[in-house]
Residue, then its C-alpha position, 0 to 999 in steps of 0.5 A: x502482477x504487473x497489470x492495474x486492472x480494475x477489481x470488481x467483486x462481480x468478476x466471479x458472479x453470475x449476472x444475476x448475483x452481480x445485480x444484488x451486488x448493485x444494490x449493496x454498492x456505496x454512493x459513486x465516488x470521484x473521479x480520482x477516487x475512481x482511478x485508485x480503485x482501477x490502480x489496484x490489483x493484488x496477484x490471485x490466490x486462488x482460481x476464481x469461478x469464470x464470470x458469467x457467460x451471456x447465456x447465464x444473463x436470462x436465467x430468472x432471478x426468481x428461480x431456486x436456483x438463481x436465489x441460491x446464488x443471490x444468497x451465496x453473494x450476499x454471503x460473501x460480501x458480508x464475509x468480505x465486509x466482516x473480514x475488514x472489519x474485525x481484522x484489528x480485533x483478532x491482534x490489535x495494531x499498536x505502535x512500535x514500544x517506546x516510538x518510532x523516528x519521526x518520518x519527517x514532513x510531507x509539505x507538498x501532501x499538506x499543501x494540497x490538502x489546505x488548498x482543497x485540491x486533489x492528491x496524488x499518492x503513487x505506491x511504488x514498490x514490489x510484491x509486498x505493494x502489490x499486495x502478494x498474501x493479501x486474501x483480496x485486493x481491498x485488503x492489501x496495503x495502498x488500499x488500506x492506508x487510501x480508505x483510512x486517508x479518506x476516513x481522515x480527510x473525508x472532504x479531500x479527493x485522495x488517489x492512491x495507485x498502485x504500482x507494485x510489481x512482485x519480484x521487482x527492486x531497484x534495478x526494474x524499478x529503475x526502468x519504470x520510474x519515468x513512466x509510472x512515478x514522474x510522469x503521472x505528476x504525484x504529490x507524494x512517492x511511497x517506494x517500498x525497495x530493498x527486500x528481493x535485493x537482499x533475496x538476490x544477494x545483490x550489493x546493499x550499496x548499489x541498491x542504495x545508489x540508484x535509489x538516491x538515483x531515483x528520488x533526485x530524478x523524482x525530486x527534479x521533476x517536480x518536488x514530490x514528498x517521498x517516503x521510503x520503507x525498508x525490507x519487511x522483517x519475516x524468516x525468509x529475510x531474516x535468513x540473510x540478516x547481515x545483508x537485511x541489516x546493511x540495506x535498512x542503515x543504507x536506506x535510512x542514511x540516503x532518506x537522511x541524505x535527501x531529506x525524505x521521509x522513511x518509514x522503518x518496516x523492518x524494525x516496525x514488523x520486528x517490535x511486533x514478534x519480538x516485544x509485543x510477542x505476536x506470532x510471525x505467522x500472525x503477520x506473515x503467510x506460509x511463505x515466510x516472506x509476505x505479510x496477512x491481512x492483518x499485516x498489510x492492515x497494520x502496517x497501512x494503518x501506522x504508515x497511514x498515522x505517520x503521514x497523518x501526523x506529518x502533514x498535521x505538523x506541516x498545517x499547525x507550523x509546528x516541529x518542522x525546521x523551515x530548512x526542511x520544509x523548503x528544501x529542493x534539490x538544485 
């Protein structure tokens, strides 16, 4: 999972088949749109048919047989399509009853985007960023929350990449951080940590350390706006509650501490089973542990509005304190 090759759905068509898909594609996006499609890969699962051979390339496209394929293509992209589409009809994606803190602002994002210039967002993070339990790479999360920024900003050139690697927390984060976050100039961090931690047994404290660790190094470099999420609320984490319940303070008390943002996954994800009533297998996969479609859906969507209304605030001047809008580490 550590690899960011590019997706592409003509991996398991035949050449043929793949041509159709050509002519269902959308208008050539920019070039840094281009980068965050090739950023993001989620781990298979399932084996996919091979790609075709060279041989398979001169097989008429009007053959029975080749027309049979086109159709299966087809098919398929609509089912893919149809799945993005009708995923919030199924369960509706509603906000955390009565609220959520407020994420804090984002004026490097906002900036950016008054300015007319590029935006860099980097998903740094484990499986859960990856996009593990996702039924495509479209659908896992830095996919979703890219595609709803662009509805937002349509005229605005967003890239989201994904650095996610399962089975990572803070420790082997800690050893990519230069080469995957600081050196590719972001202009905002979301860092997804704590929850293989909690599966480890490992010191809440510690993982908060180098988390603090980590953001004043990113913070250093040049001020990036940053966003923390905690560990998702599922059985397999629910199981060391104790350990889960340090490590969503600890984190909340360093995102306070450094002045970035966070966005509480855990508590978000417990409001949808415990007071909206929604299933736990309506957001989490037969694991126990990593989020559906409609989880990785639900949860870019609200993180995708949090960000939106952070980076409102900061262009409207309004509900941001001018000691946190200003505010850089020595």
């Amino acid at each position: 999972m550590s690899s960011l090759r590019p997706f592409c759905l003509t991996a398991w068509l035949t050449a043929p088949a793949a041509a159709v898909l050509l002519l269902l594609a959308p208008a050539p996006q920019s070039h840094a749109q281009t980068q965050a499609a090739q950023a993001t890969q989620a781990p298979a699962q399932s084996a996919d048919p091979a790609p075709a051979s060279p041989s398979q390339t001169t097989v008429a496209v009007t053959s029975p047989e080749q027309r049979g394929i086109t159709a299966r293509a087809i098919d398929k992209v609509k089912q893919v399509a149809k799945s993005a589409g009708d995923v919030f009809n199924r369960v509706p994606c509603l906000p955390p009853k009565g609220g959520s803190k407020a994420m804090g602002s984002l004026p490097h994002v906002a900036g950016k985007l008054v300015a007319g210039q590029p935006v860099l967002i980097v998903a740094f993070g484990s499986s859960s960023t990856a996009g593990f339990g996702a039924s495509s790479p479209e659908f896992n999360y830095p996919n979703r929350l890219a595609a709803q920024l662009r509805r937002h900003y349509p005229t605005a050139d967003i890239t989201v990449v994904n650095a996610g690697v399962g089975g990572e927390d803070a420790p082997e984060m800690m050893k990519r951080l230069q080469t995957q976050v600081i050196d590719v100039h972001p202009d905002l961090v979301i860092w997804q940590v704590g929850t293989n931690a909690v599966l480890r047994n490992l010191d809440p404290g510690d993982t908060a350390k180098l988390v603090e660790d980590g953001i004043s190094r990113i913070q250093a470099a040049g001020g990036a706006d940053i966003v923390l999420v905690d560990p998702q609320y599922s059985p397999a984490v629910n199981q060391r509650g104790e350990s889960a319940g340090k490590m969503v303070k600890l984190l909340g008390k360093v995102a306070e501490l450094r002045h970035v943002g966070i966005f509480p996954r855990f508590e978000v994800m417990r409001d949808w089973h415990e007071n909206q009533s929604i299933p736990v297998e309506s957001f989490v996969i037969a694991d126990g542990l990593h989020m559906n479609d409609w989880g990785y859906a639900c949860f870019a969507q609200l993180l995708g509005d949090d960000i939106i209304r952070s980076v409102g605030q900061i262009k409207l001047g309004v509900n941001v304190p001018g000691d946190v809008r200003t505010y850089r580490p020595m």
